[in-house]
Structures are given as C-alpha cells and as structure tokens.
C-alpha positions in Angstrom: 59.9 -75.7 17.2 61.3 -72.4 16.5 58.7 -70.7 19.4 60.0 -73.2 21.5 63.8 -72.1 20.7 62.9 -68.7 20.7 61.1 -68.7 24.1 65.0 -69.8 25.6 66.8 -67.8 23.8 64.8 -64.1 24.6 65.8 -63.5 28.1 63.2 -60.9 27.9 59.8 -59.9 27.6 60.6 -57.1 24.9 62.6 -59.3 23.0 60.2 -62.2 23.0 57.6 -60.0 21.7 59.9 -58.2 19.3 60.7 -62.2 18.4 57.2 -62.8 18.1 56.3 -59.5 16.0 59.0 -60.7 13.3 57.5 -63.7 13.1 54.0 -63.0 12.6 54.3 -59.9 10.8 56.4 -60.7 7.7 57.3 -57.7 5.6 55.8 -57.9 2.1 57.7 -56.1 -0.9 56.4 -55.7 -4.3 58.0 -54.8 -7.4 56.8 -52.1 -9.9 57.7 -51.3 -13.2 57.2 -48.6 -15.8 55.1 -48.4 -18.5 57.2 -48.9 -21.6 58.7 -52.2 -19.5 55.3 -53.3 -19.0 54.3 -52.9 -22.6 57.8 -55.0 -24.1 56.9 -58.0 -21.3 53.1 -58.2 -22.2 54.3 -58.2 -26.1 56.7 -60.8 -25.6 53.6 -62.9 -24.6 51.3 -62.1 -27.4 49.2 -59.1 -26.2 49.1 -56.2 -28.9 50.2 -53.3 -27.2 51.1 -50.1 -29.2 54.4 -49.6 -30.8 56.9 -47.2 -28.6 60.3 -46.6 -27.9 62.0 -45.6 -24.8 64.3 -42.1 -25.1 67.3 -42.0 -22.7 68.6 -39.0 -24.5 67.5 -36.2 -27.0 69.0 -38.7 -29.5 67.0 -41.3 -28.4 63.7 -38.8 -29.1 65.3 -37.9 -32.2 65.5 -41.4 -33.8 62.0 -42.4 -32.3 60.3 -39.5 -33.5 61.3 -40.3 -37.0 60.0 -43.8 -36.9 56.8 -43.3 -34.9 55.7 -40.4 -36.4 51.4 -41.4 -37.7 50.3 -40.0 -40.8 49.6 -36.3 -39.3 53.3 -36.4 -38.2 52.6 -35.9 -34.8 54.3 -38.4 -31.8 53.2 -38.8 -27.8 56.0 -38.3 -25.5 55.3 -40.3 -22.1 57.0 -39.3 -18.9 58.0 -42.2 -17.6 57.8 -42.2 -13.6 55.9 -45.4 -11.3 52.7 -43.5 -10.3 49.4 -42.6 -11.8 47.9 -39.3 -13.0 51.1 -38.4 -15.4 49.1 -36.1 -17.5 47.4 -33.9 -14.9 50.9 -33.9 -13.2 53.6 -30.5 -13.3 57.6 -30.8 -13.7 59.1 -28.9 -10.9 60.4 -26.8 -14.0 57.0 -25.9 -14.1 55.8 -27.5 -17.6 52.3 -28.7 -17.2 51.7 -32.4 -17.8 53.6 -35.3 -18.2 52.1 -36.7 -21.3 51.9 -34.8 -24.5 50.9 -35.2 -28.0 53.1 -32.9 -30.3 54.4 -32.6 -34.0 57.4 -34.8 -34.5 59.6 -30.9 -35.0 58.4 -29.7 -31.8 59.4 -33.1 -30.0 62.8 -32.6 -29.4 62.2 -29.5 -27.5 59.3 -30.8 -25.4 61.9 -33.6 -24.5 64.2 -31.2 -23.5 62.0 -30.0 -20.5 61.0 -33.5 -19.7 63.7 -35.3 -19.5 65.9 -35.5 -16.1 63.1 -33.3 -14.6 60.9 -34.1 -11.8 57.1 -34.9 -12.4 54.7 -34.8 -9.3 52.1 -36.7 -10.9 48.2 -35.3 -11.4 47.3 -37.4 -8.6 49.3 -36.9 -6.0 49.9 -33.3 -6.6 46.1 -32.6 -6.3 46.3 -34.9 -3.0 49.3 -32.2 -1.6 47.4 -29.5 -2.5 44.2 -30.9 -0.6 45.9 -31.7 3.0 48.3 -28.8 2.4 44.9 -26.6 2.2 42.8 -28.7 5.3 45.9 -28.5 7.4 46.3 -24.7 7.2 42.6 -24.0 7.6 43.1 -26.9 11.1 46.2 -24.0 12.2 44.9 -20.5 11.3 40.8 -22.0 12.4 42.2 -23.6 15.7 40.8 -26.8 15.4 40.6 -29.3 17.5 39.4 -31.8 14.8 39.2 -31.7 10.9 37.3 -34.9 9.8 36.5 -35.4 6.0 35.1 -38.5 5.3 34.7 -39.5 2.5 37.2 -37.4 0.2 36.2 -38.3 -3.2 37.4 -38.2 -6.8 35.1 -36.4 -9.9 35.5 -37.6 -12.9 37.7 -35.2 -14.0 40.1 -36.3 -11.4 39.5 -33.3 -8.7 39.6 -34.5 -5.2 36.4 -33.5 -3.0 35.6 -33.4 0.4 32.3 -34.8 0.2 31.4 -34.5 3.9 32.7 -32.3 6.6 33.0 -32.0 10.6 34.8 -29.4 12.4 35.6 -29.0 16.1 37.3 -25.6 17.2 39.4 -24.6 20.3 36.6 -23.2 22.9 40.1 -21.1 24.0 40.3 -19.5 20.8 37.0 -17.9 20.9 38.3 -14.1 21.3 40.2 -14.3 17.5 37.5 -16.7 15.6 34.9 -14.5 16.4 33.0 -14.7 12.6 33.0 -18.4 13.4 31.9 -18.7 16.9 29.2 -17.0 15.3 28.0 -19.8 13.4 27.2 -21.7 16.8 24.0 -23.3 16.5 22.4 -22.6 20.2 19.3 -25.5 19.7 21.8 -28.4 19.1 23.8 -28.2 22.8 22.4 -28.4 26.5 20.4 -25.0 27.2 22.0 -24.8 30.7 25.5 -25.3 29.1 24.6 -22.4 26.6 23.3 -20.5 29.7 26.9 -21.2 31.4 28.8 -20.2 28.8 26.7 -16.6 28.7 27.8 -16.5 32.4 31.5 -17.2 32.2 30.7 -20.5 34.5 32.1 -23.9 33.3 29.1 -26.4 33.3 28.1 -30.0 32.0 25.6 -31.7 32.8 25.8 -35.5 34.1 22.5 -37.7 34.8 22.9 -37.4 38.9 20.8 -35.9 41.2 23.1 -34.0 43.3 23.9 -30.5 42.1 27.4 -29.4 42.4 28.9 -25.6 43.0 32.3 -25.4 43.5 35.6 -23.0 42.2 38.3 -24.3 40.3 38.0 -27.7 38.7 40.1 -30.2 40.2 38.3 -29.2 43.7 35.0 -29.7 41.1 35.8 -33.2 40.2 37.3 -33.9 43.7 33.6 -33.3 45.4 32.1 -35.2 42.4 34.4 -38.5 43.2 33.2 -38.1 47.2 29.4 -37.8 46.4 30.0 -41.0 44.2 32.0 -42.3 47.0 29.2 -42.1 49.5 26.8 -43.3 47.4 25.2 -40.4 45.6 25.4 -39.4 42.2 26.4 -35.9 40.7 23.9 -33.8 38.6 27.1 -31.8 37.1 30.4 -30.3 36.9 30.1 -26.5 37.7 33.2 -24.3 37.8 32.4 -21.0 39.1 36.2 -19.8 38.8 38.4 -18.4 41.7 36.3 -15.0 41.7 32.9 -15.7 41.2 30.3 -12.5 41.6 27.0 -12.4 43.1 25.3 -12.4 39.9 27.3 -15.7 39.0 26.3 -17.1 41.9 22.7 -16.4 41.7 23.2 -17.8 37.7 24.8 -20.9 38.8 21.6 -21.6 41.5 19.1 -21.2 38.5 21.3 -23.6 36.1 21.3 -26.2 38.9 17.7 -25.9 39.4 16.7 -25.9 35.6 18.0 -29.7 36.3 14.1 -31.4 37.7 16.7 -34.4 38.5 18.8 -32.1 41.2 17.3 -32.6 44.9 20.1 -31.1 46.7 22.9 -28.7 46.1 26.3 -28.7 47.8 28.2 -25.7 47.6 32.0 -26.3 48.2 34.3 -23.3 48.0 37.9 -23.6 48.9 38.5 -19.3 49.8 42.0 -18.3 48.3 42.0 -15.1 46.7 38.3 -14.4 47.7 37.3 -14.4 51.4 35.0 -17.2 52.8 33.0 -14.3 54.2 32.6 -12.1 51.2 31.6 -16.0 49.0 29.2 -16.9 51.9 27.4 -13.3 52.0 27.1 -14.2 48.1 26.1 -17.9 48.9 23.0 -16.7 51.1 22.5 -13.7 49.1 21.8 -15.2 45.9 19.8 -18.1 47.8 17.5 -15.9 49.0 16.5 -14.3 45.3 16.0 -17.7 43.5 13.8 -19.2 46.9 15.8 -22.5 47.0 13.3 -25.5 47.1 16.0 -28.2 47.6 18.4 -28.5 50.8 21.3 -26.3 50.4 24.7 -27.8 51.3 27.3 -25.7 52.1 30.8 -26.1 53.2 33.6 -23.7 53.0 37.7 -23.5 53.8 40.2 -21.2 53.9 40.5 -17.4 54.7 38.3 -15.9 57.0 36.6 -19.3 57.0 35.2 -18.6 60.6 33.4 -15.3 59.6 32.4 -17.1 56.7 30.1 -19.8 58.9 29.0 -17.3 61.4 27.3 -15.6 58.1 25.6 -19.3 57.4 24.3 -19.6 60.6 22.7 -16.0 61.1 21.0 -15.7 57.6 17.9 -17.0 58.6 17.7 -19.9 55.8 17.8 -23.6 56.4 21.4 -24.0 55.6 23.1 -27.3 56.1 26.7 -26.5 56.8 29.6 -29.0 56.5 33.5 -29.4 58.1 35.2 -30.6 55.4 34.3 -31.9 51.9 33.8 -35.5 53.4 31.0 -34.7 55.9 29.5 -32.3 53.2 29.3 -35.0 50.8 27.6 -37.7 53.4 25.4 -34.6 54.4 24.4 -34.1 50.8 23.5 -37.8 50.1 21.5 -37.9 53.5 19.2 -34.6 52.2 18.1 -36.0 49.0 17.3 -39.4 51.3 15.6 -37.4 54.1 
C-alpha cells in the first residue's frame, strides 16, 4: 500500500523518485568498537583473550604497568583508535608506531606521546602517501588517465601498483618532451604517425571516401553529408587554417596510403588564406603525387572566384562543387561511376 499512498501524495516526478530511492535504498549503519572493548565482551563469553587494561590517564598507565608487567618487566602499550595497521602507523607528533613493547620504567613516558595524540594508522597512511604520489605525477605528467589496476599489498604491508596505464595530454607535448619520447611508433596507425610528423590532424575511419578539409568542425560537418548521401568517410583530416603546399601534397599521400579511399573531396572554407593561393596548392600538389582516384574539390570564401578559374585551367580532371552539399553527392557518384 505505501507505493500506492506515495504515488498521491508526490505531486512530482522528482519527488516520487526521491520517494522511491528512500525506499529502496535503505541506509545501513554499523557499529565498531575498539580493541580492549572487544577483548572484555569476548571474555565475558568464555573466549581467553590476554589480560589488559585500558589507560585514560598517565595514572591509569601507571597502575597497569605495575600489574601487567611479564617476567622481563616489559608491558605493550596499544594505541587504541577503530582502524587497522596501528603499528606501521605515525602520531602527528611524529612518534613512529602506534603499538610498542617497552620496559614497564620507560612506559609512562611513551604514554605521554601517545596519549590524546593523533595516529594515522600504517594502513591508511601508506594508502595517502600512494594517491598523494599518483596524483602529482597525473598534474606535473599531464595526464589524461592514470589507471593502476590492481594496487596490491606485500607482505610487509607496502602498497604496489602492480600494473600500470598512462594516457598524456597530446597538448602538452612541447614541456613532456623526455616522455613523448617514449612513443612507441609500431603500436599506432602509420598514417596517424605520418600526420602527426606533418602538423595535420588525422584518424582513420573504415570508409572509402577520403576527406581534406581546414578546421574541424567544417571536417566533421563534410563527414556527416557524405554519410548523409550515402557514402562513407575514409577519415577525419584537419589540415589547419594555413596549410602549406608541402602539407597539402602530405595530406594527398596519407589519403592514398588508405587502398579503401576511391575518391577524395577537398573542402576548404578560405578565411585567412585565399581560395586562390589554397587552390594553386590544391592542383599543385595533385600534380606531384599523380592522383589515381577522382578529385573532388569545392571551395568558399575569399577570392573564391579566382580560386575556381585556377581549377578549371590546370589541365587535371578536377571535379569541382558549389557548395559542400553538391560536393558531397558528387563524391558519392565518383566512387559509383
């Protein structure tokens, strides 16, 4: 019934879910108690446990260190605190260990730097120490992932990153230079590696249609419209708002090292470079690597009209587009022709 009640009463969606999450999700709490409790409550049930005595005060340590003193005349002082890993632990005072074994004379004044201090146990001050470490090698390395998995235990109680992987900020190149130099070439794409030599942005996809264009959100723009007219992009290639000839003629040998690519289509919005000057580059560089695919070209923006006129007169069978719609049909047709 109490859904039921609920379901009138929350004039809401959030507070029926809120409703919902208290029900199904009841917190669970869980009491813990020390040691010297523990021992006292398992004694009052029969189970031998060895004789103690808790100290509240240096009078208290006093009075127990006379009666529990073995034959050596030596006591254990306990720090008494509800975690794990007491004695590889360190007071805040800076005493080392929470659990000691000393001569009944020296007690009091071990008590006296134990007691009202602050322990950080063994293991959880080893486990700060750890993260403290990854998380400044994730800030000064720039990472972009620090995965440790697992992150065991010896059996001296040392945590271990038994297993590593590390991403880094491709950004951050210029001031990680000793490890960029650890990149390992034969593991990635050998056209993304050539890219990357040629200051062009590049990944490879599984289409057949190879893509050219500056500045990446006209990149993935011309990648949806091929996909839109039923074609499928070879890649994303980014040659930047200021592409050279020699990047151009880079980016033509990338896109043919691809045996899937039939057709290119070169789409180049000109801003701050002229649509004649990226055009003379266009047929330029076409002409050294001896195209054997149809060449789809369309361009916008200054001296656009020049630009065209360059197309047209360069001797090369160019297929030339208005806009990125009829270069993306035009594209799909070659590779069909």
């Amino acid at each position: 019934m109490l859904p039921s009640v609920l379901s009138r009463v929350c004039n809401s969606n959030a507070a029926w879910r809120v409703a919902q999450a208290t029900l199904g999700h009841q917190q669970k709490r869980f009491l813990n108690i020390h040691e010297y409790q523990s021992a006292q409550l398992m004694s009052k049930y029969g189970v031998h446990v060895p004789e103690g005595l808790p100290a509240f005060s240096i009078d208290d340590v006093k009075t127990g260190a006379d009666k529990l003193a073995d034959e050596k005349g030596e006591v254990v002082l306990k720090s008494q605190i509800l975690a794990g890993g007491r004695g590889l632990g360190k007071f805040t005072s800076g005493l080392q260990g929470g659990v000691h074994i000393t001569e009944k004379s020296k007690a009091v004044e071990l008590a006296k730097q134990m007691l009202g201090g602050t322990l950080v146990s063994g293991d959880k001050a080893d486990a700060k120490a750890q993260i403290k470490a990854l998380y400044d090698m994730f800030t000064k390395s720039d990472c972009t992932m620090v995965e440790v998995n697992p992150l065991a235990e010896t059996p001296e109680g040392t945590l271990l990153a038994a297993d590593a992987k590390l991403g880094f900020d491709e950004n951050a190149a210029y001031r990680q230079k000793e490890i960029f130099d650890l990149r390992d070439e034969s593991q990635m794409d050998p056209r993304e590696v050539a890219a990357g030599k040629a200051d062009l942005n590049y990944i490879g996809l599984e289409g057949n249609i190879g893509c050219m264009v500056n500045g990446a959100g006209l990149a993935m723009a011309t990648m949806d419209i091929i996909k839109l007219h039923g074609g499928a992009p070879a890649n994303f290639l980014d040659v930047g708002g200021a592409a050279t000839e020699k990047q151009i003629i880079d980016a033509f040998n990338i896109l043919l090292s691809d045996k899937q690519v039939k057709a290119i289509l070169v789409n180049i919005f000109g801003g701050i470079m002229k649509c004649d000057v990226i055009a003379g580059g266009i047929v330029s560089a076409a002409k050294q690597v001896a195209l054997p695919v149809p060449l789809v070209v369309r361009l916008e923006g200054t001296n656009v009209a020049q630009g065209k006129e360059i197309l047209k007169n360069s001797g090369m069978t160019i297929i030339t587009a208005d806009d990125l719609d009829d270069a993306a049909k035009k594209g799909v047709a070659a590779i069909k022709a």
